[in-house]
N, C-alpha and C positions, 0 to 999 in steps of 0.2 A: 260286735260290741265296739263302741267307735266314743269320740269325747272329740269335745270343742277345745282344738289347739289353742294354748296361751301366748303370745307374745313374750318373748325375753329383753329384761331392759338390762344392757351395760356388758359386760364381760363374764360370762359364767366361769365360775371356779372348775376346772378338772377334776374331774373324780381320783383322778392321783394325787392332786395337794388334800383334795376332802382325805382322802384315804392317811394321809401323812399326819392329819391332824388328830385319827385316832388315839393315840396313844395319848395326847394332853387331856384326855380324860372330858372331855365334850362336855355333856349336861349329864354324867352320869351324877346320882345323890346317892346318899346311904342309902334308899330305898332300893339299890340297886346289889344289896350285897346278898349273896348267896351262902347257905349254910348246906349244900351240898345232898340234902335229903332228898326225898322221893317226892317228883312232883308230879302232878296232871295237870295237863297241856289240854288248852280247847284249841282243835283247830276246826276255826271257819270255812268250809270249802267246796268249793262250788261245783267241782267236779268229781267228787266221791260218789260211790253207789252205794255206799255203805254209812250207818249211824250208831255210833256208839264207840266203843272201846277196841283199839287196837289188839287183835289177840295175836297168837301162835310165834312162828321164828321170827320173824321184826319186830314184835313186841318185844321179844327177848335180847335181839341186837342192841335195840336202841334204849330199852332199863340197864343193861351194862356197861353202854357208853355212857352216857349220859343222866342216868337216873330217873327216865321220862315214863310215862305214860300218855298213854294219846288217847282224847277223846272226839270224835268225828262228828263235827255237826252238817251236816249233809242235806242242804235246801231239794235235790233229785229226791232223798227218800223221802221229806218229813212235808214235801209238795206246798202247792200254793204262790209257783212262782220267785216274785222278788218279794214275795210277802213276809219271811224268814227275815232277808237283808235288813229291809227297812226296819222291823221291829225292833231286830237288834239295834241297830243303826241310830234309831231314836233314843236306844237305853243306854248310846255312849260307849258299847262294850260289845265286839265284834267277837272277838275271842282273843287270844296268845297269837295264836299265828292266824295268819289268812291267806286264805287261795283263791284266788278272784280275777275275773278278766278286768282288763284297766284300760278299758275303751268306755265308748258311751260316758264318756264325762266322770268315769266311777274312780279312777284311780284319783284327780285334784279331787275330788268332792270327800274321797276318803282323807288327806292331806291337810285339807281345809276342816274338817270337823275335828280335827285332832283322835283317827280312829286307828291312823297307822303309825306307826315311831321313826324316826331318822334312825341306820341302826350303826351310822360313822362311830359313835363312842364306841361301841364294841367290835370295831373291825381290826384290831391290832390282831397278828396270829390269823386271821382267816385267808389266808392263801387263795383257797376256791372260789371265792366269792368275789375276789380282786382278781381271779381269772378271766371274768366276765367282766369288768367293768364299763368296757366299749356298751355292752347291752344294757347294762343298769343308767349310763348316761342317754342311752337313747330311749329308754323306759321315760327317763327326767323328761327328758325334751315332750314326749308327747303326754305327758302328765301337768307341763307347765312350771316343773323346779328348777330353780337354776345351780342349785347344791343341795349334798344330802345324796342319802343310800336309801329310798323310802318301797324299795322292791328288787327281786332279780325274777327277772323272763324267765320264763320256761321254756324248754326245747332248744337251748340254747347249742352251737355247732363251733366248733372248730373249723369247720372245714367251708369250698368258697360257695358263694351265693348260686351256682350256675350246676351246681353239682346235685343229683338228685338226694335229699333228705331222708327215705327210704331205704330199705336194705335189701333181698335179696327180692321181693314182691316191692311191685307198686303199690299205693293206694287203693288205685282203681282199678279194675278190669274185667274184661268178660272170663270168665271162669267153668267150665263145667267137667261134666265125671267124666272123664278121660277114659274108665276103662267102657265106657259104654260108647266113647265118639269110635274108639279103638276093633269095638266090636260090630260097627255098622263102614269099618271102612275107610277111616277119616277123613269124609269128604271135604272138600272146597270147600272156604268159607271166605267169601269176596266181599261181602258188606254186611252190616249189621239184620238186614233184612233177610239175607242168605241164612239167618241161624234159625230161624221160622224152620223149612224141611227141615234139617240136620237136626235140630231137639225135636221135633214129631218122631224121627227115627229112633232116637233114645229114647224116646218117652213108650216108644210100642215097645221098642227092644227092653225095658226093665220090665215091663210090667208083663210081658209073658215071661220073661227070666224067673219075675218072683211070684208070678200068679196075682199081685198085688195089684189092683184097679187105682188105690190112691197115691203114684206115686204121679207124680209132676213136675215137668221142664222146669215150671216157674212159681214161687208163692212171696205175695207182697205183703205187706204191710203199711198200717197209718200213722204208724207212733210218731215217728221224725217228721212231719208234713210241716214245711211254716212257709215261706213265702210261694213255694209252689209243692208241687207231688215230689216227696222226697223221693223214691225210685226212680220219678222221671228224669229226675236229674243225673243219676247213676250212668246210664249209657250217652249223655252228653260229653261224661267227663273221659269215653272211649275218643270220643273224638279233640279233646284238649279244651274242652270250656269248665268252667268253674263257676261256682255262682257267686255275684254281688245283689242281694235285695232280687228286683226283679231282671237284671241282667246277668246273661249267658256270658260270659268273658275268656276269652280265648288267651293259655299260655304265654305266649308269644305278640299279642299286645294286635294280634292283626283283627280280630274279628268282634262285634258287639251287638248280641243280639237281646231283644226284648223278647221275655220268654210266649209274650202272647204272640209273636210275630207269626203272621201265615208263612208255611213250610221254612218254618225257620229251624233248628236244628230240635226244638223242646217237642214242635209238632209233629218230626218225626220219629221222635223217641215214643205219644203216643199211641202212633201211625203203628209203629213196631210193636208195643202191649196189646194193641185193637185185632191186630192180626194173629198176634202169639194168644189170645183169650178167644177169638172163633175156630181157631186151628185146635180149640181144645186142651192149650198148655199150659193154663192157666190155675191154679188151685184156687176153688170156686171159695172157698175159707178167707183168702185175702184181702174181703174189702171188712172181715169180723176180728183178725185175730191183730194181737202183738208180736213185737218182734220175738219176744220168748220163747211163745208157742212155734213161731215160724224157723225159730233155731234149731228148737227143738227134731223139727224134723227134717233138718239137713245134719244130724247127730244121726237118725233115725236111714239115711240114704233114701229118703221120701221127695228130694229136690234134686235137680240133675241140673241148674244152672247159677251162677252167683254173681253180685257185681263187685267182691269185695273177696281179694284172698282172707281176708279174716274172717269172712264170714265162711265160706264156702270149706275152705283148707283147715283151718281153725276145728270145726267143729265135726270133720270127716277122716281128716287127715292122718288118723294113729296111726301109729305101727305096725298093727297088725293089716290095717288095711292096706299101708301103703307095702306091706310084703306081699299079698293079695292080688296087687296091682292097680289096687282101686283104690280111688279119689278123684280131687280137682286139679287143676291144669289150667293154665290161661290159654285159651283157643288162638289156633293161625289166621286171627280176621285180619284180611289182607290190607284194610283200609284204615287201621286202625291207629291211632295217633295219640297215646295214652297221657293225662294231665299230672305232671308230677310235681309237689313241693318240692323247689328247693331246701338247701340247706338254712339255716336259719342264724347266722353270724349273732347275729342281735335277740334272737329270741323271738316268739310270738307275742300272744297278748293277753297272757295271762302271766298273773306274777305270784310269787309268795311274798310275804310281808310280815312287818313283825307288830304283834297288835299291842296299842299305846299305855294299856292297862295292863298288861303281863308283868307278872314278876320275874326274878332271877333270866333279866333280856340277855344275858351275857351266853349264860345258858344256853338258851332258845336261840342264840343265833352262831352258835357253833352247832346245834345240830343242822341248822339252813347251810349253814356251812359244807357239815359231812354231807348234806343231800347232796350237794355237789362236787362232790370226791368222787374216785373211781369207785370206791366201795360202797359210796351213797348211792351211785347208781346202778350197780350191779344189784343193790336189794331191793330200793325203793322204786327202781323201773323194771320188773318183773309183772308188772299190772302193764305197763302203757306202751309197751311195743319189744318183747322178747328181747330183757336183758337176764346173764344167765342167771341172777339169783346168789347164795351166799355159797361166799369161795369154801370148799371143805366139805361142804353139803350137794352144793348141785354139781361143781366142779374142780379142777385142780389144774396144776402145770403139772405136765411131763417131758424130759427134753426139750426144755425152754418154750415148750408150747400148750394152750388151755386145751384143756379136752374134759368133757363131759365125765361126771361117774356116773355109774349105773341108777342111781337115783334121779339125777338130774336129768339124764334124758327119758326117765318114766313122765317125770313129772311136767317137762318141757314141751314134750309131745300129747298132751291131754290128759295125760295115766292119773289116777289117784295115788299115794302112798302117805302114810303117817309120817310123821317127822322124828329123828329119834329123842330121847327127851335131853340130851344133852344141849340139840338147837331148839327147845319149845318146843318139842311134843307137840299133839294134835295134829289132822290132817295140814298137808301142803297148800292146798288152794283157800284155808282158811286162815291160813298164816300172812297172807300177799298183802304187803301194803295198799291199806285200804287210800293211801291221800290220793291213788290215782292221777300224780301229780310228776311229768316227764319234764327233769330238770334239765339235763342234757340228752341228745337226741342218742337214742342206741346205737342207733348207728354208726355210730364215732370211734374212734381207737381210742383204746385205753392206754395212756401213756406209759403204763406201765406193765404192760405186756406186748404192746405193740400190736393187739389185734382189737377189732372189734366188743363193744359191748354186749352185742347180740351173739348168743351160740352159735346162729344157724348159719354163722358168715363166717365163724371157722375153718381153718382146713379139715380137719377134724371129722368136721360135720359133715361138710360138703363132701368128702371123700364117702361119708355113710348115705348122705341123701342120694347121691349119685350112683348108688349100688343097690340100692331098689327097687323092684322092678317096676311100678308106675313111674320113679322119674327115670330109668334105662329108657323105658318105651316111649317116653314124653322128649326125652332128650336127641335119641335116634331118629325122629318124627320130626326136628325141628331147628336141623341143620346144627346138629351135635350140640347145642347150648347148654350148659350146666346149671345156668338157672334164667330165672325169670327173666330179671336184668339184661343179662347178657342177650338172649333172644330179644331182647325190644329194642335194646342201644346200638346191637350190631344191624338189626333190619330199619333203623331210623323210624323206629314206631315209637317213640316217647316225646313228650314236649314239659320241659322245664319251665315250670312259673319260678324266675328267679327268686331265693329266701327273703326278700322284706320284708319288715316289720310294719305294716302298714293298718294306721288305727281309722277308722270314720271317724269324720266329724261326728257329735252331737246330732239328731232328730229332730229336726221341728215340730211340737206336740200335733200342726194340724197336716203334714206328713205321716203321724204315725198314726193319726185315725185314720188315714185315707187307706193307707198300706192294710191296715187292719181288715176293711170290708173288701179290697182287692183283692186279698190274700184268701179270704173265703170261698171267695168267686171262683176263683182257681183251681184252686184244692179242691172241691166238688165239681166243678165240670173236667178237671184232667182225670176223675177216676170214675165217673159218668162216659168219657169217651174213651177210657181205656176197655171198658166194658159196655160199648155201644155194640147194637147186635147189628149193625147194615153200615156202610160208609157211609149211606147220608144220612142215617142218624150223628154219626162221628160228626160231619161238616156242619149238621146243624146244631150240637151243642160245640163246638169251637165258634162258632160263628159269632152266638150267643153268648158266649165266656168275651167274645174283645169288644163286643157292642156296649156290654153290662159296663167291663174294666172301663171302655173308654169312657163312661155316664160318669161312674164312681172317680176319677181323677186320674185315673194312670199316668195321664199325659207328663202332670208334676210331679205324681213319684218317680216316674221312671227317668225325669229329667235329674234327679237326686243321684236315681243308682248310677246314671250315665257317667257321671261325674265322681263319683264316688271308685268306679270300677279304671276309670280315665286317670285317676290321680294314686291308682292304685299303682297302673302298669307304670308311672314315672317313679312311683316309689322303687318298683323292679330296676328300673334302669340306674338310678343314682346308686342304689348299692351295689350292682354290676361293674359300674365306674369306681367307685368308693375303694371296692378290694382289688382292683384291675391297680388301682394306683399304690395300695400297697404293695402288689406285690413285686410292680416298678421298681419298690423305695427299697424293698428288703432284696430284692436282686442285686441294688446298683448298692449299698450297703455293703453286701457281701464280697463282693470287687475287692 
């Protein structure tokens, strides 16, 4: 989601004099007074799974702070694209708040229609939100404001640009069931091609275990497919590239591949599925089902390989099984060079916003506000990367340190339990903040405990995770590491794409036809040659996919992403420089 950078004429005001000017009462009007009653709140937002009404314990948090109700307008459930946006969009009236990426031109185009508010008049008192202001000025900048509060970033960090963003798991990795690598032996695993035998061995070893003929090293899926085979892209990012459009871009700014490139690193990720689908590993289901279904049955131990601790740990990983011994694991692939987001000082590119039609803004932007408190983030990032949830309910201090209650860790580790009705009543997983909206990164300490937002980075935790016996056996196996982290940083198997906030330019409309019919081209012959029964079947539909792309234009889109991917890794650098020089300023400061 990218936007065409505006030029700045004259000297932009600081967001610290905007912020100072608060309190003179801006453009607030009578329309702006508040009688403190029960309101519903539309929030617009783009990245909910869910529509409609806020229920269970965050609905109950946030009606006693604040007096709110939340109603979820959710473009993923209610489908049809950007077709939701624009409608609104046209009627002038987005909602109360909005959640929206601010690339692609959308954040001035919102500014410009008068769809989002300046929200300076009501910033006296928000502490949180003038925590972040470095982000919200750099939101400006690539929005084209040169004053004004007209959003805050999400996933916004404390901590520096160079530092992985992540907590205890990567993003990415190759993952599989540990108690079954365990039970063939834990052979060698020297490159991504080596995991071919080694899952054939698991994959015999489960199914005479359980008598079960459909269990399976591997099952994919089409949901996520856009500029190429979303999967394929998955074991790229083993090796440190990431995707821009149609280029592979490598962490560290050295490598730039075009995904149709012959043996370039895409071709042999599906060199690796082509092999891993004649060797039989393949769930013959994956070119019919959704990710749902596909979840479903790594819930089920019906899959034995992952490319995502979330998916694979997430959905296998309870309690009981990890007493068992069994789950996932991130494999000892020896070549392995994991792609990690940095930290994100500035935020991503997506913002909250406060919509220009809301009533009682004062309101609405103290609870933007608490979203960004520690307590905002302990409830309302409980959806979007393992934060622990409400203090008293999920957890507590003890001897000046958080530790999980018994509930919390039912519910933390996949368990079902009801809620008692003092926090909202009703199950736990139907209580979770549905804005699916990570204000600040979990991973971050909480200033006021001094540990992490995430449970599972506790000492606490780590002391329990470390004491059962899938991670004893995982950890013994792998040069004593306690977690994930620690095994990749100490064998120099991770690579840091430094935290920038980097937006694309804007599309050009006959770019993004082109992109359109390339993108199809692809997407159907990478899962034509993942499931090609001979190599030279495989060579002749690759052959045929760059002959096609190069007819259809590639040559100009991919001169886009080149560029695009190019000015991305400068972005990396200048915020590298950026915090290197503060923290010059605040060492020689400190003198």
């Amino acid at each position: 989601m990218s936007i065409k950078k505006k030029a700045t004429v004259g000297v932009a005001l600081t967001l610290s004099a905007i912020l100072a000017l608060a309190g003179c009462g801006g453009d607030k009007t009578a329309a702006d007074e508040d009688d403190g009653s029960l309101m519903t709140v539309e929030v617009y937002d783009d990245l909910a799974n869910y529509q409609g009404e806020q229920k269970g314990w965050f609905a109950k948090i946030i009606k006693d702070k604040f007096n709110i109700k939340l109603n979820i307008v959710a473009p993923n459930v209610a489908g049809g694209g950007s077709t939701l946006f624009d409608t609104r969009a046209a009627a002038g009236d987005l909602g109360d708040i909005i959640i929206t990426g601010y690339g692609s031109g959308r954040g001035e185009k919102l500014v410009k229609s008068k769809l989002i508010d300046d929200m300076t008049p009501y910033l006296d008192g928000m502490s949180n939100i003038k925590k972040y202001s470095a982000a919200s000025k750099a939101l400006n900048k690539a929005i084209g404001q040169e004053s004004g509060v007209w959003g805050i970033p999400g996933s916004v960090s404390s901590r520096q640009p160079t530092e992985a963003g992540e907590g205890l798991e990567p993003t990415f990795g190759p993952y599989l069931r540990w108690d079954y690598y365990k039970e063939i032996g834990y052979p060698q695993i020297d490159t991504l091609e080596d995991l071919i035998p080694v899952l054939k061995q698991m994959q015999d070893k489960a199914r005479a275990d359980t008598g079960q003929s459909n269990i399976y090293a591997m099952s994919l899926f089409k949901d996520w497919d856009g500029n190429m085979m979303n999967n394929a892209k998955q074991p790229a990012t083993f090796y440190g590239f990431d995707e821009m459009g149609f280029v592979l871009a490598k962490a560290d700014g050295s490598s730039y591949e075009s995904i149709t490139q012959k043996d370039g690193i895409y071709e042999r990720v599906l060199k690796f599925f082509n092999a891993a689908y004649k060797a039989g590993l393949v769930d013959p289901e994956s070119t019919t089902q959704n990710y749902d279904t596909m979840n479903t049955k790594y819930k089920e131990g019906k899959v034995l390989f992952s490319f995502w601790p979330w998916l694979g740990q997430a959905a296998y990983n309870t309690t009981e099984n990890k007493a068992a011994g069994k789950g996932f694991m991130i494999a000892p692939l020896k070549d392995q060079k994991i792609f990690s987001y940095g930290a994100t000082p500035n935020g991503g590119t997506t913002m909250i916003a406060l919509g220009s039609k809301a009533k009682n803004k004062k309101r609405l932007v103290k609870f933007i506000d608490w979203l960004y408190s520690s307590e905002g983030v302990y409830n309302s990032g409980a959806q979007t990367g393992g934060a622990a949830g409400p203090k008293g309910l999920n957890w507590e201090i003890k001897d000046g340190k958080p530790v999980l209650t018994d509930f919390g860790e039912k519910v933390l580790s996949g368990g079902s339990a009801n809620v008692p009705a003092e926090y909202g009543g009703g199950s736990y997983s139907d209580g979770v903040s549905a804005l699916n909206y990570p204000t600040v990164l979990v991973s971050d300490t909480d200033p006021d405990t001094g540990y992490s937002f995430n449970a599972s980075m506790w000492p606490s935790e780590l002391e329990k995770a470390n004491a059962n016996p899938l991670n004893k056996d995982w950890s013994a196996h792998m040069g004593g590491a306690k977690t994930t982290m620690e095994y990749l940083e100490k064998n120099n198997m991770i690579e840091v794409a430094p935290g920038a906030t980097y937006v694309q330019p804007d599309e050009d409309s006959q770019i993004s036809t082109l992109r359109g019919s390339i993108k199809t081209e692809i997407v159907n012959s990478s899962w034509k040659a993942s499931f090609a029964s001979s190599s030279s079947e495989f060579e002749k539909i690759l052959s045929s996919m760059r002959s096609t792309t190069d007819g259809l234009g590639m040559s100009q889109v991919l001169a886009v992403d080149m560029k695009n991917a190019k000015d991305q890794e400068k972005a990396r650098k200048a915020i590298v420089k950026e915090y290197a020089n503060k923290s010059s300023e605040s060492s020689s400061d400190s003198k």
